[in-house]
N, C-alpha and C positions, 0 to 999 in steps of 0.2 A: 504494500500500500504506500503512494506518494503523501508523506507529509511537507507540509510548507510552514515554514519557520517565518514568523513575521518580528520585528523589533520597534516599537512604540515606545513614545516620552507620554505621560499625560501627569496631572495632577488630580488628586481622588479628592474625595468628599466622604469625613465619615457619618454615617446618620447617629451613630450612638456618641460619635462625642460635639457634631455637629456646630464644626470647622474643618476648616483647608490642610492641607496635606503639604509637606515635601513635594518636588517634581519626582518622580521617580520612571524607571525604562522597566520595559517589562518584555517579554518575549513570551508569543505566544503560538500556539500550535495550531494546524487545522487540516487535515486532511482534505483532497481538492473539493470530495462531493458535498463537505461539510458548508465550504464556499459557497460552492454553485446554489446550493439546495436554501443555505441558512444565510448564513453572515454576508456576504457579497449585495445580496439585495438589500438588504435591510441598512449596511454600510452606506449603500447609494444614496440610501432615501433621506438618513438621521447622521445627524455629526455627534451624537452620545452612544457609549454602549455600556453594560452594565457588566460588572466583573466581582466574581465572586471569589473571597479570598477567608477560608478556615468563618469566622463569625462575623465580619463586616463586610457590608455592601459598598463597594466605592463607584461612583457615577464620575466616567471618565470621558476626557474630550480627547481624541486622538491626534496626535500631530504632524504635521505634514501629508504628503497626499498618499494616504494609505490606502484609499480602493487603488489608485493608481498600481500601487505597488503586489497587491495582491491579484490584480487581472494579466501584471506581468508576467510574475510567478506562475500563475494558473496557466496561459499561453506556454511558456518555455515548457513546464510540467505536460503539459499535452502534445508539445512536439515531439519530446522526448521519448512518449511513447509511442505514439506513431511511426517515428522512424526504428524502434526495437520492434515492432510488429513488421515492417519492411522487411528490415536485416532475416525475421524470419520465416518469410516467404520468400528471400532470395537464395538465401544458405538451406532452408531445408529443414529449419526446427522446428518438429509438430508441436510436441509436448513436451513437458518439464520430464519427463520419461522417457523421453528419446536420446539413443547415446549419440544420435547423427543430430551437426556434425560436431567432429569432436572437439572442436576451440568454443561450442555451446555447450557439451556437457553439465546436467545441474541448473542449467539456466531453464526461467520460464520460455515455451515456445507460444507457438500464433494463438495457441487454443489460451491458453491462461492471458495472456496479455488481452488478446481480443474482449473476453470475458470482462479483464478489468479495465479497460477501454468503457465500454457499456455502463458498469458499474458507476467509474467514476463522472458519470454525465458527457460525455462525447458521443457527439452524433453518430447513427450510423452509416451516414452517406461519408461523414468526414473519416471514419476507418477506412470505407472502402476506396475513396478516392485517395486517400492523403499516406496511407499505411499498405493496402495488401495492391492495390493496383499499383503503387510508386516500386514496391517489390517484384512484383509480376513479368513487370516492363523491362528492370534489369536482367533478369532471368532470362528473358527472350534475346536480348543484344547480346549476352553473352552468347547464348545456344548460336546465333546467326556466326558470331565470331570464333565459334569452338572453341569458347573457353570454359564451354562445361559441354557436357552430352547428359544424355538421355535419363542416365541413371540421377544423376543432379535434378534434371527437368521435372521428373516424377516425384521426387522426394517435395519439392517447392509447392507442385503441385496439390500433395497430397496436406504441405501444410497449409494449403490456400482454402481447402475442401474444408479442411478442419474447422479454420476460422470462420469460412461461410456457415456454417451451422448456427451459430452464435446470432448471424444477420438474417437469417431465413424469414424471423417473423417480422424484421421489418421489410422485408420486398415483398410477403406476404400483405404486409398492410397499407402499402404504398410510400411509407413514408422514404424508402431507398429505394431511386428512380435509376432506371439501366438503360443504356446507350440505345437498345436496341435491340431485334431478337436476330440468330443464327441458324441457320436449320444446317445440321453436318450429315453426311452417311458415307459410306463406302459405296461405290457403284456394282451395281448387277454381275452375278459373277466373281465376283472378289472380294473374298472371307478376311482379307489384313486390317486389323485396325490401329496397331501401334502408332502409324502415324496420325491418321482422325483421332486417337486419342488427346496428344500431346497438342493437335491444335485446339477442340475444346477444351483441354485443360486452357490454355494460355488464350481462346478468345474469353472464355468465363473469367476467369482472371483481370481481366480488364474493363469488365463492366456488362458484358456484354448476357443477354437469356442465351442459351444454346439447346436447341435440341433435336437432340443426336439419336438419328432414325437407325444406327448399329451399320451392318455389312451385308452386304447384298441386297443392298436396296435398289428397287425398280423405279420407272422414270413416274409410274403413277403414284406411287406412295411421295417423291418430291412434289409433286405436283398437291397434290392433296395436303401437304403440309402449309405449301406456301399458302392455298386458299385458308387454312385455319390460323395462320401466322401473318394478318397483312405487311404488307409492306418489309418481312422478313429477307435479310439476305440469306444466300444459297452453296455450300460450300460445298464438293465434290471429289472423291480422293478415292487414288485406284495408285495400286504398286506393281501391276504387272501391265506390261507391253499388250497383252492378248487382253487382257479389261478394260484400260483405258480407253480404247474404239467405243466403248459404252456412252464414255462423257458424252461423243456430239449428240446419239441419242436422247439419251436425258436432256441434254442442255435444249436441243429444238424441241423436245416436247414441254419442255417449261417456257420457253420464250413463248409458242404457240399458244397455251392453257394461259398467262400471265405474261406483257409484254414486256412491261416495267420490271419485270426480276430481273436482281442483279447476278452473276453466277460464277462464282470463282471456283476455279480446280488446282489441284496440288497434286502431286505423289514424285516416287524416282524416278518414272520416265516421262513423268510431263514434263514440256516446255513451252515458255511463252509463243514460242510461233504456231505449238500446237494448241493453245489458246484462242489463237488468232483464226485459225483455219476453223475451228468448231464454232466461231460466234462467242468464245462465253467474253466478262468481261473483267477476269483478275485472274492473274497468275502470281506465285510467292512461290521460291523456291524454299523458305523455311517459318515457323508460326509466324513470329515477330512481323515480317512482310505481311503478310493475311491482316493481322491485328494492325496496323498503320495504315492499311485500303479499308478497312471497315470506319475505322475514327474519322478518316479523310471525309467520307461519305454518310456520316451521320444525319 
């Protein structure tokens, strides 16, 4: 738990011998929620507060600009976490029980931090935009640059999943608003998903709803999703030479069925010319590219 130490001059008032006091400094404690919830507003509103000390009440005027001081505190204290909720979805630290990785050992991961995120009054749009998407993003520029692979990707991932548990009921309740929806599958014919996995992890991860129709998906089940998903972009992913021929099917039967779909494909043997030939209209040789044509296109 974040405590904040504050240091005040004031001069007290006793009622029982009822005269003036000494100046005296005092230092006082507060936990951030304790701010947010109690003393921060009530600080705003009055320039007295009331301090209880063993048998006398002393009625104190506090000196110098103390909300000031404590909205700072409160900010820094909240960046602070934010950015250790990052660190834990770049590096890969689920839980305080997780030995991965090992320069986090014993440390809280995404799932306790998020938790106390919540806890302590921080919105949950600002976790997800300020904390698990500023993490996400890293993750992805590295993976683009191969300064991590796969195995890295999934552990990030898995602490990004975690943390979303914690946010569920607020995208359940609207109050965390998402970029937009995703529709993923594997095309007809082609049972791999390693890689539609890793890019719904990493478009969820950024903001984005995703939902991932699995492998061997037909061009009528895209089709059918977009209609229940308006205005949903369309992701497409095949790893073999003999299933890729799939894409242009699908791809013209979704332009056909919805003209405005947008429709991006991926795997190891696409390429952007074979993008170009089929009509779709986004090619990404790795997540991160996919997730920068989606935000482009919000």
């Amino acid at each position: 738990m974040v405590v904040i130490k504050v240091n005040i001059s004031y001069t007290p008032f006793d009622f029982a011998q009822g005269d003036g006091q000494t100046e005296r400094s005092r230092s006082l404690f507060f936990t951030k929620q304790t701010i947010l919830n109690t003393h921060y507003p009530l600080l705003r509103k009055v320039i007295f507060s009331i301090f209880f000390k063993e048998n006398t009440i002393f009625l104190s005027r506090p000196k110098g600009n103390f909300v000031k001081q404590l909205k700072t505190k409160s900010k820094n204290n909240m960046s602070e976490l934010l950015q250790k909720i990052a660190d834990c979805i770049e590096f890969g630290k689920i839980n305080k029980a997780a030995p991965y990785p090992p320069q986090m050992k014993g440390l809280d991961g995404a799932d306790e931090l998020t938790r106390q995120a919540l806890d302590e009054g921080i919105k949950a749009q600002e976790i997800l935009t300020s904390g698990l998407m500023v993490g996400m993003e890293k993750v992805g520029i590295k993976f683009r640059e191969n300064k991590v692979f796969v195995p890295q990707v999934l552990m990030s991932a898995k602490a990004m999943s975690t943390a979303m548990i914690h946010l569920k009921p607020y995208f359940l309740s609207g109050e965390v608003k998402q970029k937009g929806t995703f529709i993923i599958g594997t095309v007809e014919g082609d049972l791999h998903d390693i890689g539609k996995n890793l890019v719904s992890m990493m478009v969820e991860g950024n903001g984005w709803k995703v939902v991932d129709l699995g492998t061997d998906v037909k061009a009528e089940q895209f089709v059918a999703a977009i209609r229940e998903h308006e205005n949903a972009f369309v992701g497409l992913s095949a790893l073999l030479t003999t299933t890729m021929v799939n894409m242009e099917k699908i791809t013209k039967a979704i332009k056909d069925a919805v003209p405005a779909a947008k429709v991006a494909v991926g795997g190891a043997p696409v390429t952007d010319d074979f993008r170009k030939k089929i009509g779709a209209d986004a090619y990404s040789a790795d997540p991160q590219g996919l997730v920068e044509y989606l935000n482009a296109n919000v």
